[in-house]
N, C-alpha and C positions, 0 to 999 in steps of 0.2 A: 193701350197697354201702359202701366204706369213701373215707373222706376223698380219699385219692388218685384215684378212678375219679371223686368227684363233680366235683375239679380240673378232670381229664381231660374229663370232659363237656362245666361250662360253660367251658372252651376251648374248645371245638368248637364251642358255643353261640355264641360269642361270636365267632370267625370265620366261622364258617357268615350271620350277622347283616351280618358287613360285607360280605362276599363278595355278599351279596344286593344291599345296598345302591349297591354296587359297578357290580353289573350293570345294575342299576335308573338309574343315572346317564349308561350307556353310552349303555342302550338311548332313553335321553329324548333323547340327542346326537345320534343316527342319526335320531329322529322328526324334529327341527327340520331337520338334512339334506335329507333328505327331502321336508319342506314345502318347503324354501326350493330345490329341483330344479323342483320343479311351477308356483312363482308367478314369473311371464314376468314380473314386476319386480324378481324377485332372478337366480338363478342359472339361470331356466327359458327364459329368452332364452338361453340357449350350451347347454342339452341337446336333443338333438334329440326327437321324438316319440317313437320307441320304447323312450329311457333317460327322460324323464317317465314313459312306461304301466309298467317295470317299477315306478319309486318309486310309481305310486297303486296300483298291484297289492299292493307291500310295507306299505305305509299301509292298504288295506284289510284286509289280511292281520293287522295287527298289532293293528285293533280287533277282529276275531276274536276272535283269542287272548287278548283282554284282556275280552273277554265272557263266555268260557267261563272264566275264574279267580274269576269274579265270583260 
């Protein structure tokens, strides 16, 4: 592997790293969403029933997946 392809690499490396982090930022912004949809002192008063059971569905859903990463 010469000098160039190693460049090439950690660029990739190194976007690949923010792109994650990136995502990881989004996805914490949707969780607090999401809580603050379900608690009838924030935003849970103006959603009705069936848009709170999808966000506890997605909230349970997202500690799942964050189980099996584990």
């Amino acid at each position: 592997m010469d000098d160039k392809e190693r460049q090439t690499l950690r660029e990739h490396i190194i976007w690949l790293g923010t792109e994650l982090e990136r995502q990881r930022k989004l996805n914490q912004q949707h969780i607090v969403f999401l809580k603050r949809l379900l608690d009838p002192e924030d935003l849970g008063h103006a959603a009705s029933n069936e848009v709170r059971k999808i966000a506890y569905i997605l909230l349970i859903n997202n500690n799942i997946n964050e189980g099996n990463n584990e």
